[in-house]
C-alpha positions, 0 to 999 in steps of 0.5 A: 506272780512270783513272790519276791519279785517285781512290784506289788499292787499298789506299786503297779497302781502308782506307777501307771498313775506316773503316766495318767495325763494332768487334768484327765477324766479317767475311769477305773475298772474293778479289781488291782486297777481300783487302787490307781484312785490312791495315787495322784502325782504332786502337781496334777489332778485326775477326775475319776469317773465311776460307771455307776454314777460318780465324777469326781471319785477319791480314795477309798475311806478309812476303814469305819468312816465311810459311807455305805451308799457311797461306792464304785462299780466293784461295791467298794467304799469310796469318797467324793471329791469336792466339785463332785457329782452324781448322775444316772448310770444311763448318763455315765454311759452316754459319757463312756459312749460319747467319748468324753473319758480320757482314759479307761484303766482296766484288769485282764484275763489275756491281752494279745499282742495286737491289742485285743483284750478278754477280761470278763469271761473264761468261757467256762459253764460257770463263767460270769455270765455277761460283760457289764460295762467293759464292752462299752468303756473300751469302745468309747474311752480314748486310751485303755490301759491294762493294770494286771499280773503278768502271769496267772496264779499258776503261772501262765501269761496273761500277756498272749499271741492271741487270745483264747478267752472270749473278748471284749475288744478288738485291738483295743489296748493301748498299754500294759502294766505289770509287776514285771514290766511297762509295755506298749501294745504297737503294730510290731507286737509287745513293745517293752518300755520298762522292766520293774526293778531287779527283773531281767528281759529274759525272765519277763519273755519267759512269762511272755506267750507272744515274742517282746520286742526289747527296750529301744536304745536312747540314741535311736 
C-alpha cells in the first residue's frame, strides 16, 4: 500500500458491494473483506451468510452493545438481521458444498493471472497450519471476489503470473479489488476495469507481477 493513494479499506469494501447482485446470499471471509457487511447500496439487500452458523448477518455493533456469543468466522462481533437464522457449521457447509451462495468475497496473499488463488498459507514452517473453510467456499460459492491490497507491506504484488504460495484453488477467481484498481480475472489475464481515483495505469502495472490488459475502449 502506498500512503496517500488509492482508496482505504472501507472505501475497497464499498465499492465491491456497488457490484454485489440484489437480493444475493453472499458470504465473507475474514479480514478487509468483513467490512463489505457495512455496505448495502440504497434499494438492494444482500443476505450474509457466515461459515459458522449465520444467514442473515448485519454489521458489526457498537462498540459495548454486542453480543459476545454473537460472531462470525473471524470471532468478531456482529449483529442479526430480522428473518435471520442460525444452524450448525455442518449445515453452513452443506449450503457452501450445494452451491447455494451466490457470492464468496474473500482476502488474499497472490491471485494469478488464470485465477488461481493462495490465501491461507505462506508455506513457511510457522505458517497456519490448515485452510479452514476457504477450500471449500471457492469450490462450491457461484463467484469469488477477491478484496486485497494490491501490494504487500513492503510492496511486493499480490496480483501475480503465477502463484508461489500453496493454493486454495485453482482458476477460481472471478474479480479483484484493490485500492489501486477493479480487475477482471479472463482468459487473457488481468482485465483491468477500474482505476481508483487519482491512480494511473502505469503506477498500478508497476505493482502488478503479471502484464494488465488496459481499460477496453466504450465504443468497442
Amino acid at each position: 500500500m502506498t500512503p496517500g493513494i488509492g482508496l482505504s479499506r472501507d472505501e475497497m469494501a464499498k465499492r465491491l458491494a456497488q457490484d454485489i447482485s440484489n437480493g444475493a446470499y453472499v458470504n465473507l471471509g475474514i479480514g478487509i473483506p468483513e467490512l463489505v457487511a457495512k455496505y448495502v447500496p440504497e434499494g438492494r439487500e444482500f443476505i450474509y451468510h457466515t461459515e459458522n452458523g449465520l444467514l442473515g448477518m448485519g454489521p458489526s455493533p457498537i462498540e459495548g452493545e454486542g453480543d459476545p456469543e454473537l460472531i462470525n468466522a473471524g470471532k468478531k462481533q456482529v449483529t442479526a438481521l430480522p428473518g435471520s437464522a442460525y444452524f450448525h457449521h455442518a449445515d453452513s457447509f452443506a449450503m457452501i458444498r450445494g452451491g447455494h451462495l451466490d457470492l464468496c468475497v474473500l482476502g488474499a496473499l497472490q491471485v494469478a493471472a488464470n485465477g488461481d488463488l493462495a490465501n491461507w498459507s505462506t508455506g513457511t514452517p510457522d505458517a497456519i497450519p490448515a485452510v479452514g473453510g476457504a477450500m471449500d467456499l471457492v469450490a462450491g460459492v457461484k463467484q469469488i471476489f477477491v478484496l486485497t491490497q494490491h501490494t504487500t507491506k513492503d510492496g511486493s504484488p499480490k496480483l501475480v503470473e503465477a502463484c508461489t504460495y500453496p493454493l486454495t484453488g485453482v482458476g477460481v477467481v472471478n474479480r479483484v479489488y484493490t485500492d489501486l484498481a477493479v480487475i477482471e480475472v479472463t482468459t487473457k489475464g488481468f482485465q483491468l476495469i477500474e482505476l481508483s481515483p487519482g491512480v494511473e495505469f502505469e503506477f498500478v502495472q508497476e505493482r502488478t507481477g503479471a502484464d494488465l490488459l488496459p481499460m477496453k475502449d466504450n465504443n468497442e
